[in-house]
Short mmCIF file of the C-alpha atoms (twelve columns), coordinates in Angstrom:
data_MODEL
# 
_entry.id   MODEL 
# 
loop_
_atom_site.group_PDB 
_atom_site.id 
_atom_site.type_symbol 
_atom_site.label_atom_id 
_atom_site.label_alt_id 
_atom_site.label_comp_id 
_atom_site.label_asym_id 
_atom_site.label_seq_id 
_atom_site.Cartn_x 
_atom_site.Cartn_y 
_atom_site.Cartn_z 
_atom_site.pdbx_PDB_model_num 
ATOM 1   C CA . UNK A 1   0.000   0.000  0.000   1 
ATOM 2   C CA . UNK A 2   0.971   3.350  -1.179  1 
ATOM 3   C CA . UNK A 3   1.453   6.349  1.640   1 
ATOM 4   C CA . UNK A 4   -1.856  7.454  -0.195  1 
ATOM 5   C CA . UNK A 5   -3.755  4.693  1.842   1 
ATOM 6   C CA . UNK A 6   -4.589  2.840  -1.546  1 
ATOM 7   C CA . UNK A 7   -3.926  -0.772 -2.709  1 
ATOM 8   C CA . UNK A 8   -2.774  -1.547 -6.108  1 
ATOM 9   C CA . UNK A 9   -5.697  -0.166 -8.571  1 
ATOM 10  C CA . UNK A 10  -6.548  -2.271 -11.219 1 
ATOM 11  C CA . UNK A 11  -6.186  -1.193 -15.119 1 
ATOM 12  C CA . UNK A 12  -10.010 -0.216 -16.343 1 
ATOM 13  C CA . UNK A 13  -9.278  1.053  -20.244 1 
ATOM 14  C CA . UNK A 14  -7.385  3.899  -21.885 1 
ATOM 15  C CA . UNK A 15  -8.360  7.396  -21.672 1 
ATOM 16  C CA . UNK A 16  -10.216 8.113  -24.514 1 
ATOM 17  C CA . UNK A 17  -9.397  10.925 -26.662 1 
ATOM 18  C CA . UNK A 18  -11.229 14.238 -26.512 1 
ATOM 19  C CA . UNK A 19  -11.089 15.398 -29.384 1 
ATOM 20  C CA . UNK A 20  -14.754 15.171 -30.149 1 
ATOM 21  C CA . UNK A 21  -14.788 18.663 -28.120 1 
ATOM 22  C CA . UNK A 22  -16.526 21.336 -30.209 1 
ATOM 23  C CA . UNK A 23  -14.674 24.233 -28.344 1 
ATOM 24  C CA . UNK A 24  -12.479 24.611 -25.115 1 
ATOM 25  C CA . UNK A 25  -12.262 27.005 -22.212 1 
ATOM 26  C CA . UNK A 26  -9.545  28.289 -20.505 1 
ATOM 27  C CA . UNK A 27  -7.043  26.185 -22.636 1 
ATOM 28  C CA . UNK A 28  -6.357  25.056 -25.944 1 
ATOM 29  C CA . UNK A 29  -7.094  21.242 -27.118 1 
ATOM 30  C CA . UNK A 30  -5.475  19.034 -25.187 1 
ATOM 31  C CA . UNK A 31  -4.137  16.025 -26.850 1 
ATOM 32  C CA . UNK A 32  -2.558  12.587 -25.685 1 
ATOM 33  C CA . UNK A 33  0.676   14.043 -26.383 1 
ATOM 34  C CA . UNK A 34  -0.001  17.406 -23.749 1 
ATOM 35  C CA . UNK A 35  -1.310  14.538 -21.149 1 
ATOM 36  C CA . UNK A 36  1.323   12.716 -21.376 1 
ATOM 37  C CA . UNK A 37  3.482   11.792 -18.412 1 
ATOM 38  C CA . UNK A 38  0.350   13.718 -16.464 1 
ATOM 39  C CA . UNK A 39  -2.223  11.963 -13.733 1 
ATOM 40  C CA . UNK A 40  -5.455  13.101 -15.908 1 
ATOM 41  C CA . UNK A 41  -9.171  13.543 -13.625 1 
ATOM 42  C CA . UNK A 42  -11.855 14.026 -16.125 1 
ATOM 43  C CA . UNK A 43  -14.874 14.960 -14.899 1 
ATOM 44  C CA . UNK A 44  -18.307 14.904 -16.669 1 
ATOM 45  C CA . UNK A 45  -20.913 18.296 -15.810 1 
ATOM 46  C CA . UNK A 46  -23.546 20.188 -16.756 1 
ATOM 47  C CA . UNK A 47  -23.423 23.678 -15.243 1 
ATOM 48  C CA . UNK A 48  -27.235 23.767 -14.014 1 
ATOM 49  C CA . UNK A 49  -26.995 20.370 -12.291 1 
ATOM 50  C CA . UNK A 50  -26.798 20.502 -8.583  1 
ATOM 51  C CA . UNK A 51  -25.082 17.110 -8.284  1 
ATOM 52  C CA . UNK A 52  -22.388 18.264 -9.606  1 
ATOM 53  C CA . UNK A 53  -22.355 22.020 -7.809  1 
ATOM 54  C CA . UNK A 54  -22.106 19.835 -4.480  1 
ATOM 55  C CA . UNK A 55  -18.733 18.271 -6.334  1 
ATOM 56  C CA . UNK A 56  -16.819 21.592 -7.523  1 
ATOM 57  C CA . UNK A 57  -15.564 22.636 -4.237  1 
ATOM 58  C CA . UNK A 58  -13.740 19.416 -3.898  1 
ATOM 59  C CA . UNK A 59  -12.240 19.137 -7.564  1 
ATOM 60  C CA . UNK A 60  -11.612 23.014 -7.647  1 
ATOM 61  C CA . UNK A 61  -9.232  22.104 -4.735  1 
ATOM 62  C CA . UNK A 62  -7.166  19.047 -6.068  1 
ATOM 63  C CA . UNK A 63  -6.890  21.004 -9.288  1 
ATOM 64  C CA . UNK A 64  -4.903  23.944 -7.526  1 
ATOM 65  C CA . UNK A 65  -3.220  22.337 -5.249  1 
ATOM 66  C CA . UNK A 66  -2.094  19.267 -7.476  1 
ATOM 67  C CA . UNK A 67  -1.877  21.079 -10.890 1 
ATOM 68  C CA . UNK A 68  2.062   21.662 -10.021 1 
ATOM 69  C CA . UNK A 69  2.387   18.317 -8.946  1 
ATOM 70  C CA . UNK A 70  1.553   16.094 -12.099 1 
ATOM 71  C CA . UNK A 71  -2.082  16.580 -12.215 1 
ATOM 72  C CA . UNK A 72  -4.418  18.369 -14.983 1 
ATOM 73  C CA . UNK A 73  -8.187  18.332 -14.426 1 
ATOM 74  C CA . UNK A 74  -10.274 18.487 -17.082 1 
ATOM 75  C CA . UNK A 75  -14.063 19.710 -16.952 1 
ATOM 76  C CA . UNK A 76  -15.962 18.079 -19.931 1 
ATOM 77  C CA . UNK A 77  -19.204 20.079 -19.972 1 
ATOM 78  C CA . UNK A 78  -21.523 18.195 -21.760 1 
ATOM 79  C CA . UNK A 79  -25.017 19.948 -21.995 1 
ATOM 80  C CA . UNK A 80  -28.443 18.758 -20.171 1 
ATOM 81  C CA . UNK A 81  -30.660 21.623 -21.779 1 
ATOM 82  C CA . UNK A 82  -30.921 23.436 -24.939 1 
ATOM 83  C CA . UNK A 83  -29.458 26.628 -23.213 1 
ATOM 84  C CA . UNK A 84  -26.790 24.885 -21.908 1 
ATOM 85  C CA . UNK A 85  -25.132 24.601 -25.560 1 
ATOM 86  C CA . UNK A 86  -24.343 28.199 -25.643 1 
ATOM 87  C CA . UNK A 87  -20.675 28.615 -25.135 1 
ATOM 88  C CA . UNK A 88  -21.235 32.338 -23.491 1 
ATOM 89  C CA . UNK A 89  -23.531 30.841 -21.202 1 
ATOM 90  C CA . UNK A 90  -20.670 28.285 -19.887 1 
ATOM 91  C CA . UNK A 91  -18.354 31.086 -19.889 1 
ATOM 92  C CA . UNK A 92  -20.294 33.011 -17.861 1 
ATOM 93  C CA . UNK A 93  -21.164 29.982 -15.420 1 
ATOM 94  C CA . UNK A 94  -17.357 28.846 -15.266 1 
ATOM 95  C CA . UNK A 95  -16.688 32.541 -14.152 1 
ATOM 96  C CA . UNK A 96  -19.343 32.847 -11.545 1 
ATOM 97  C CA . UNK A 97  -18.872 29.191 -10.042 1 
ATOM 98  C CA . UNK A 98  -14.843 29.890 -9.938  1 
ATOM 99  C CA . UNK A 99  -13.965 27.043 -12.221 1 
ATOM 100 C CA . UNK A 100 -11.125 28.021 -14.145 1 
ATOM 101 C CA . UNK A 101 -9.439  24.471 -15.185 1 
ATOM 102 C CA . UNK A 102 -9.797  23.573 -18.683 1 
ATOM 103 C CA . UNK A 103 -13.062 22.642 -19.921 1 
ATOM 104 C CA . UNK A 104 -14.168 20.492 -22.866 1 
ATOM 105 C CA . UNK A 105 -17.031 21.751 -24.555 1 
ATOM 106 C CA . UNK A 106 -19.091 18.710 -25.204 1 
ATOM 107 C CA . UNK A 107 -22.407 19.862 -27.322 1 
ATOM 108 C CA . UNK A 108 -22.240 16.498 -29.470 1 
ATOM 109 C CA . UNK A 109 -21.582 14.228 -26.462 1 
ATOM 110 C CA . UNK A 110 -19.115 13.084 -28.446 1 
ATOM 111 C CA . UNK A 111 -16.376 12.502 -25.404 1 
ATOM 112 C CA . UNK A 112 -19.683 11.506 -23.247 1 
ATOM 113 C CA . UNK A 113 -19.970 8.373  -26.035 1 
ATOM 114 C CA . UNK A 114 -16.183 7.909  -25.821 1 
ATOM 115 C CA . UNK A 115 -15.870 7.491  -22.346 1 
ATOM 116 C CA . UNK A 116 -19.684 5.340  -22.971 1 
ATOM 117 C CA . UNK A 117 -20.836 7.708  -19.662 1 
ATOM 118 C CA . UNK A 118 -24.070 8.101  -18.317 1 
ATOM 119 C CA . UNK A 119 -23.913 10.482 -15.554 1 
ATOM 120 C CA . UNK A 120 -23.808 13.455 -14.211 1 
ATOM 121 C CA . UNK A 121 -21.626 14.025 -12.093 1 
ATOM 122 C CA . UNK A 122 -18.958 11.247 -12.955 1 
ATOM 123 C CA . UNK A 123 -15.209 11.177 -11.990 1 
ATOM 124 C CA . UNK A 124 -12.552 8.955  -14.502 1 
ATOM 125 C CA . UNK A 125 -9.133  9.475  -13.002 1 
ATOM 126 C CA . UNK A 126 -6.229  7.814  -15.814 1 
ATOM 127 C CA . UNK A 127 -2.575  7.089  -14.647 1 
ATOM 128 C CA . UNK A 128 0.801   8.738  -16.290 1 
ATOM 129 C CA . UNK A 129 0.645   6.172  -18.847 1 
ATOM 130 C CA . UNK A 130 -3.175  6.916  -20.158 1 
ATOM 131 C CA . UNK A 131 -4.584  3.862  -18.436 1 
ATOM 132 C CA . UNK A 132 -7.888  4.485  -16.414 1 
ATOM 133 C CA . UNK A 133 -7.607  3.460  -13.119 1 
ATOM 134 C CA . UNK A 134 -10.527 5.018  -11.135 1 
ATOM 135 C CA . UNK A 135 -14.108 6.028  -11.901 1 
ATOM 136 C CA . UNK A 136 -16.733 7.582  -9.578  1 
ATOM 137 C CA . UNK A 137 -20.322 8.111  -10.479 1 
ATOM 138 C CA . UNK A 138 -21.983 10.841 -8.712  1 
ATOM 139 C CA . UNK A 139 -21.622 12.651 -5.406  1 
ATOM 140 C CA . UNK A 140 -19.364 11.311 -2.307  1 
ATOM 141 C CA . UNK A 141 -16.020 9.329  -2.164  1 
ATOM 142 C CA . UNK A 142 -13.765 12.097 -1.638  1 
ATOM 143 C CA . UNK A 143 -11.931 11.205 0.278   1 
ATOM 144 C CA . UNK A 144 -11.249 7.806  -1.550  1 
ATOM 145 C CA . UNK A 145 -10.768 9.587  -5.035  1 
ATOM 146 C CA . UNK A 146 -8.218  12.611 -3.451  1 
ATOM 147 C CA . UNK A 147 -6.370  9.362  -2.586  1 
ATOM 148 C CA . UNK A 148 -6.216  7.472  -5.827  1 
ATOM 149 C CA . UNK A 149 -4.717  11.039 -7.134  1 
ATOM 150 C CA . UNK A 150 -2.506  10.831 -4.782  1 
ATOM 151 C CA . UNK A 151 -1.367  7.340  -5.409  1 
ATOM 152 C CA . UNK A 152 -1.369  7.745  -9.125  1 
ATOM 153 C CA . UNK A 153 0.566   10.694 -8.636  1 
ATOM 154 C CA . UNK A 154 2.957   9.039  -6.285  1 
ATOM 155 C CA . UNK A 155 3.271   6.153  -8.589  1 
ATOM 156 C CA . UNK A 156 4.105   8.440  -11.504 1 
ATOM 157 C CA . UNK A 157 6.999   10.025 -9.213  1 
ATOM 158 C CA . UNK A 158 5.453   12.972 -9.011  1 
ATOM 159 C CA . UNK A 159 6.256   14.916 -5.190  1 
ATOM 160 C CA . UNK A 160 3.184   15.466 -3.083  1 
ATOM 161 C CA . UNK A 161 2.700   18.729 -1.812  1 
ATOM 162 C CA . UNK A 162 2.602   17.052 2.600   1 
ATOM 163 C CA . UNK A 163 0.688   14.064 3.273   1 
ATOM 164 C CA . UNK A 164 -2.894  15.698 4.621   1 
ATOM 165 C CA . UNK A 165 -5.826  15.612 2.314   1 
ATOM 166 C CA . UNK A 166 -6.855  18.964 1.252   1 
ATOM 167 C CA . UNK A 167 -9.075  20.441 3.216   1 
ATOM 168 C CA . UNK A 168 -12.320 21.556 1.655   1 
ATOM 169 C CA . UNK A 169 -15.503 23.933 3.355   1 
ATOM 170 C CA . UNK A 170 -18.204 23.808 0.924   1 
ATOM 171 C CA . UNK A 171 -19.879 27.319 0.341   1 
ATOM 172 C CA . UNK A 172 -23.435 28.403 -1.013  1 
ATOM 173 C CA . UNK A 173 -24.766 26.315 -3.979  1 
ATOM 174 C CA . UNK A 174 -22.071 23.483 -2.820  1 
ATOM 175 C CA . UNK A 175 -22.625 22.826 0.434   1 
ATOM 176 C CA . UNK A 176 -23.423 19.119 0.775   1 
ATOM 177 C CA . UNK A 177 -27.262 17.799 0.710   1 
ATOM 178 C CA . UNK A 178 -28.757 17.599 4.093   1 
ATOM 179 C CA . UNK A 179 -29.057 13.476 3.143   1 
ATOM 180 C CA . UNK A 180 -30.663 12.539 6.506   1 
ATOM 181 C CA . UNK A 181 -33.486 14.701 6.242   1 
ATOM 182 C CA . UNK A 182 -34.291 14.799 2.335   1 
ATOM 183 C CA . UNK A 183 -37.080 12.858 1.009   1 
ATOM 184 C CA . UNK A 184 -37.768 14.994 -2.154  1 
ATOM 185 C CA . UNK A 185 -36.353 13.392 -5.357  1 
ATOM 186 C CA . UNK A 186 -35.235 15.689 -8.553  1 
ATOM 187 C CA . UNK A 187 -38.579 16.934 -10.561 1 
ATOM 188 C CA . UNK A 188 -38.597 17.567 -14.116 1 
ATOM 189 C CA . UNK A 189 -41.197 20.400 -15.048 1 
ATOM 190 C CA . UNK A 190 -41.700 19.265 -19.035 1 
ATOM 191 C CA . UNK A 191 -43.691 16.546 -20.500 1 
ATOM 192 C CA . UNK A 192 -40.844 14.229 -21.282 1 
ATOM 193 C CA . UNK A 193 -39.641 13.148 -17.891 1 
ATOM 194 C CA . UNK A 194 -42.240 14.682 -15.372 1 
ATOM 195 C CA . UNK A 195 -43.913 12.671 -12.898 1 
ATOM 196 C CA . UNK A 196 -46.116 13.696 -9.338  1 
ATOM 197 C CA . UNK A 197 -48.369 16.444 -11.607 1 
ATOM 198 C CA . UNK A 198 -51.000 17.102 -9.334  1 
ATOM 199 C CA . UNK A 199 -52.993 20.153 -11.663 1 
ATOM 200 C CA . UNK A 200 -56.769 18.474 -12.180 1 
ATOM 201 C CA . UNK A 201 -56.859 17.117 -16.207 1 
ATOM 202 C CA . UNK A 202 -53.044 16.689 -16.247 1 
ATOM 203 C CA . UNK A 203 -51.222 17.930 -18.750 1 
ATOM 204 C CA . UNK A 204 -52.152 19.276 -22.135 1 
ATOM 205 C CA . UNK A 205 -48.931 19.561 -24.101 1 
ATOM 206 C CA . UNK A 206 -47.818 22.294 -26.359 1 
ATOM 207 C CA . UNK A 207 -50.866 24.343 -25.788 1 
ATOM 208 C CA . UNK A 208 -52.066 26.636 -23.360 1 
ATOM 209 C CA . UNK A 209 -54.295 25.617 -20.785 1 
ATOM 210 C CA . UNK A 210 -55.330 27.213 -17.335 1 
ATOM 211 C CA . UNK A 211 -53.844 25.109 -14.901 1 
ATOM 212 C CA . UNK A 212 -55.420 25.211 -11.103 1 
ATOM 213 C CA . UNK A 213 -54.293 24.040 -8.128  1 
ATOM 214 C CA . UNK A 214 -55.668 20.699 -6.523  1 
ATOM 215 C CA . UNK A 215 -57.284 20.429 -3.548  1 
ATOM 216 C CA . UNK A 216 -54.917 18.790 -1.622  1 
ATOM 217 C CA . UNK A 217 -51.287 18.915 -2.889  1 
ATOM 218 C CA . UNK A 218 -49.351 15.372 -1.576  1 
ATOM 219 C CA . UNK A 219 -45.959 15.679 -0.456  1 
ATOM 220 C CA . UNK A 220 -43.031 14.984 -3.549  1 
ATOM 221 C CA . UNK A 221 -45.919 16.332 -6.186  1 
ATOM 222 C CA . UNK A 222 -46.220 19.764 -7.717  1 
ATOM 223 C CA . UNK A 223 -48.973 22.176 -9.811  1 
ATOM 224 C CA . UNK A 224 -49.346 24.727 -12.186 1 
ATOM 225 C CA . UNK A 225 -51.597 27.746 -11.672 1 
ATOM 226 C CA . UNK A 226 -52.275 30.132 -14.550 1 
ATOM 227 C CA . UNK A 227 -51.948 29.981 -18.138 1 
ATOM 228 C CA . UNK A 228 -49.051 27.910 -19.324 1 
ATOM 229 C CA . UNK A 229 -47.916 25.404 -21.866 1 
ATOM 230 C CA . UNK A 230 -45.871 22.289 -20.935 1 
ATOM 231 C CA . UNK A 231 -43.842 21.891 -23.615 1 
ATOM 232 C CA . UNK A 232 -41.516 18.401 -23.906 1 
ATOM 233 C CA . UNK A 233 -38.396 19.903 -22.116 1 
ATOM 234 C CA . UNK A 234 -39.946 22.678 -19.942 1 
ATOM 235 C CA . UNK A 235 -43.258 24.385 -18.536 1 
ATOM 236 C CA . UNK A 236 -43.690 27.609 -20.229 1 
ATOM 237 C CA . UNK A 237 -45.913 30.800 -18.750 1 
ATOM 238 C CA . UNK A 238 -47.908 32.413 -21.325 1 
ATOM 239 C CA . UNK A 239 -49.349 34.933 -19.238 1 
ATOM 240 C CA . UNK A 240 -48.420 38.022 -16.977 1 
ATOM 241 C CA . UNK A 241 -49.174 36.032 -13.827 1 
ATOM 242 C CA . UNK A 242 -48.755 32.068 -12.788 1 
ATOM 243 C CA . UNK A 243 -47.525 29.727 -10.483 1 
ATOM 244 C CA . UNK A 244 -45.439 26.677 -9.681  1 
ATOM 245 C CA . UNK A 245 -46.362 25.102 -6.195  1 
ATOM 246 C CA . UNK A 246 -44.782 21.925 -4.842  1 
ATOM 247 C CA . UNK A 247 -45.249 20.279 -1.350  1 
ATOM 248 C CA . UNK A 248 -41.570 18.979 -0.366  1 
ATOM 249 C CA . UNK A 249 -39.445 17.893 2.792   1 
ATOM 250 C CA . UNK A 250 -35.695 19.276 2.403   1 
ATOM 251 C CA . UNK A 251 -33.379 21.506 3.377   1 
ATOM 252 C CA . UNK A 252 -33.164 23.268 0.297   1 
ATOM 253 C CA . UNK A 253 -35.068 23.975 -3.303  1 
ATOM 254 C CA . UNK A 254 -33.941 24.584 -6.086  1 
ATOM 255 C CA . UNK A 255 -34.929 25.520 -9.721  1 
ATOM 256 C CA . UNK A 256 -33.671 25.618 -13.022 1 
ATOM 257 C CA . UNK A 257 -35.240 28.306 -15.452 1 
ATOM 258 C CA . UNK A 258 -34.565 30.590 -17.748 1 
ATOM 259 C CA . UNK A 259 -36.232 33.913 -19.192 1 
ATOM 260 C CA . UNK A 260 -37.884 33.447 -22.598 1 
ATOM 261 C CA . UNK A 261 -37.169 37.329 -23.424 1 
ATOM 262 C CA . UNK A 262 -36.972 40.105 -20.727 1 
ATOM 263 C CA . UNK A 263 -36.227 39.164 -17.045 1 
ATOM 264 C CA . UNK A 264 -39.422 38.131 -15.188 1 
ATOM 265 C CA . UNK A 265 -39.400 39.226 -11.836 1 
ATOM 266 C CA . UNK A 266 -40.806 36.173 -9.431  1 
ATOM 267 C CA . UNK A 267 -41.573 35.583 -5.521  1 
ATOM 268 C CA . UNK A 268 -41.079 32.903 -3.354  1 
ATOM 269 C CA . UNK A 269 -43.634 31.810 -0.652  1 
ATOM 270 C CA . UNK A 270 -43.285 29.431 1.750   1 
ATOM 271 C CA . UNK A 271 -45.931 27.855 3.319   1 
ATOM 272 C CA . UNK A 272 -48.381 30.982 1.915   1 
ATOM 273 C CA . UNK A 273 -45.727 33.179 3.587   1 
ATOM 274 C CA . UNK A 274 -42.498 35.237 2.584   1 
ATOM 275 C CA . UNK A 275 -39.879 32.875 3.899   1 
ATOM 276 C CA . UNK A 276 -37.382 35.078 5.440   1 
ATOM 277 C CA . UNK A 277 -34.380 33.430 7.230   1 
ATOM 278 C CA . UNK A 278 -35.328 30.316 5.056   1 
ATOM 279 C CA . UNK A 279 -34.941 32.515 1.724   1 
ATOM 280 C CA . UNK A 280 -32.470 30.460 -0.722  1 
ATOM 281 C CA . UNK A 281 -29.180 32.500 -2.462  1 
ATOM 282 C CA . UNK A 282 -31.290 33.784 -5.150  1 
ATOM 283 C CA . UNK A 283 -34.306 35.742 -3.242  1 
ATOM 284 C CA . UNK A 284 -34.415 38.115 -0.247  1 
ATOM 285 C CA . UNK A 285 -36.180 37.663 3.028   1 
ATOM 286 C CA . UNK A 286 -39.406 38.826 1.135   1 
ATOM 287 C CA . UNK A 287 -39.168 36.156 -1.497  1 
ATOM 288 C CA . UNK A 288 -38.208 38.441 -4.275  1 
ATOM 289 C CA . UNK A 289 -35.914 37.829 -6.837  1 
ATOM 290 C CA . UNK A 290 -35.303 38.133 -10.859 1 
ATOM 291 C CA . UNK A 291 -35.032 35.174 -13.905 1 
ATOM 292 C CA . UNK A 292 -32.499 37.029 -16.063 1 
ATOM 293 C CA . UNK A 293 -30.269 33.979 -17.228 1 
ATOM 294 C CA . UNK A 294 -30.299 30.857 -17.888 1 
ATOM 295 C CA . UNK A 295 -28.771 28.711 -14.352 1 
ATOM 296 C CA . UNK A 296 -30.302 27.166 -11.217 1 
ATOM 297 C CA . UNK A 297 -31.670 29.418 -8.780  1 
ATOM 298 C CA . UNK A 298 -31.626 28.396 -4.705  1 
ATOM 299 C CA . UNK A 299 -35.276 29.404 -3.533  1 
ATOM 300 C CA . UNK A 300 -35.308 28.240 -0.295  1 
ATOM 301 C CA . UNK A 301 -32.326 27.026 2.272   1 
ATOM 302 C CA . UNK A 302 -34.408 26.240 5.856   1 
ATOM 303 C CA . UNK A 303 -32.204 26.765 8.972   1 
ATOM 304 C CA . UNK A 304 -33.729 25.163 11.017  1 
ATOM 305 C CA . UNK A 305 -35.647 21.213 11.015  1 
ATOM 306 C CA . UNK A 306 -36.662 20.217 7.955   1 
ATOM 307 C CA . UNK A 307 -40.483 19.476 7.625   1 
ATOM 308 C CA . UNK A 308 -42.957 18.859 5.373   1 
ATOM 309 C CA . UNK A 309 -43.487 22.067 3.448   1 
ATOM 310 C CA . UNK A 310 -44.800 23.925 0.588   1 
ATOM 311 C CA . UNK A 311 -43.271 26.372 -1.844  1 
ATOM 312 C CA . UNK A 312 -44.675 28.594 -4.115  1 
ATOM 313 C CA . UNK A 313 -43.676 30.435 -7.193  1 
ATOM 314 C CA . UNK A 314 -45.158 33.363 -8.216  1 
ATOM 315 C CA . UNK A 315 -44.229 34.798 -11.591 1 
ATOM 316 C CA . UNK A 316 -44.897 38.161 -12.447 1 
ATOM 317 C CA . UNK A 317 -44.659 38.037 -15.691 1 
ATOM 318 C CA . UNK A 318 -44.849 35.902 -19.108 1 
ATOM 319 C CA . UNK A 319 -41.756 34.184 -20.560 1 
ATOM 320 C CA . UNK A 320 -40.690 31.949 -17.508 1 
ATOM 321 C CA . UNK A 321 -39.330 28.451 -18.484 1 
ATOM 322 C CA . UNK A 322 -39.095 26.079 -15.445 1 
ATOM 323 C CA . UNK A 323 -37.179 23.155 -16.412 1 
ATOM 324 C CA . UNK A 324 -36.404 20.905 -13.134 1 
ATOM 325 C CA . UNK A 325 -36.667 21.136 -9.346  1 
ATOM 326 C CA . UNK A 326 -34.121 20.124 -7.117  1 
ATOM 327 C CA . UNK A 327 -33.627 19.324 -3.787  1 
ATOM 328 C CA . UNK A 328 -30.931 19.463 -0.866  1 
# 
């Protein structure tokens, strides 16, 4: 065993090349030959997915602290929705979220169909040689994937910058789910993948339709109120006012939207009320914020126990696309 804590890791494949990429930020193409002699993390995102938000304080650090020890982390940003395509947008979310490793652009998912992936977040970790020796699908194991950098790095005979672990304290947006208390699964708000729609009639797709609330709202299921098309990626308001309710139990909501148009001003209730100390990154004590870009927005972050709640969306004007609800 190495002094990384690790036992011999078996061979899993080569790295695959990347240069199905259709653009790269914050370096030019890398190629076998710039990777060579280099410990290589890849690591598969989409910049609206908060899976992998709860991951980027963790790789952010092993990239700066190991970059001038043999390692180079690369970001492969393959898209989830349309507006995720948009190189600008990714530029602008790379800035904001402090990622400034190299990303792949990946609007073909042709590196996601190299690497066969499937997931969001997922971790391949390849030796000085270009053999991959470590994968890790989804959130967790950091401690056991800082360590097979290490030991790759080690093996390579690259120095290690002391023997501690980095020390990481997730911020914001990254700050780990609250996994003991959540019991509200991800919620997708278009016709393709939704499930739990409580509105009376269900959905009538590509069309408008008045929505209305039900009478009773169950816990993990959500409505429309207002006038609004559900389109096969997203729900859409076509009208100056509407609303998205769900009944959840977590610490935190989230939702990913983005303004068809001008900004649409929106407010956040919780439980019929403004939700103060409970009000997520993106509203104020009130419940007031502003869908001006395309990126997830934290409604609601509770203090205190989590319970069995409801949150409300009011939008205050037309153009609002509400693609998926998450939770923390």
């Amino acid at each position: 065993m190495s002094r990384s804590g690790v036992a011999e890791l078996p061979v899993e494949g080569v790295l695959p090349a990347l240069d199905g990429a259709t653009g790269w930020l914050h370096s030019p193409p890398l190629t076998a030959e710039d990777l060579r002699g280099k410990v290589v993390l890849v690591e598969f995102w989409t910049y609206t997915c908060i899976n992998w938000l709860r991951t980027l304080s963790y790789v952010r650090a092993w990239a700066r602290r190991y970059r001038d020890h043999g390692l180079v982390v690369i970001g492969v940003h393959t898209p989830e929705f349309p507006f995720e395509v948009e190189p600008a947008n990714v530029a602008r979310a790379a800035a904001a979220l402090d990622v400034d490793h190299p990303i792949a652009l990946d609007d073909r998912y042709a590196v996601w169909r190299a690497f066969a992936n499937h997931y969001w977040p997922a971790i391949y970790i390849a030796d000085a040689e270009g053999r991959l020796r470590h994968h890790q699908f989804g959130e967790g194991d950091y401690e056991r994937t800082e360590r097979v950098v290490r030991h790759l790095l080690e093996e390579a005979g690259h120095p290690l910058p002391g023997d501690d672990l980095t020390a990481v304290t997730p911020a914001g947006l990254e700050v780990q789910a609250d996994w003991d208390h959540l019991e509200s699964p991800e919620t997708y708000l278009g016709a393709e993948r939704t499930e739990r729609f409580a509105s009376p009639g269900g959905v009538a797709m590509d069309r408008v339709r008045h929505y209305i609330l039900p009478e009773y709202l169950r816990r993990r299921h959500w409505a429309l109120v207002g006038p609004w098309i559900v389109e096969r990626r997203a729900s859409v308001l076509d009208g100056a006012q509407g609303r998205l309710v769900v009944r959840f139990q977590a610490r935190d909501v989230h939702l990913v939207m983005a303004p068809r148009g001008a900004p649409v001003p929106f407010r956040v209730l919780l439980d019929g009320e403004p939700p103060g100390d409970a009000h997520g990154l993106d509203v104020d004590a009130d419940g007031r914020g502003v869908l001006a870009e395309p990126r997830l927005h934290q409604l609601i972050r509770v203090p205190g126990a989590v319970a069995d709640r409801v949150v409300e969306v009011v939008f205050l004007a037309p153009g609002a696309e509400a693609y998926v609800l998450t939770f923390g």
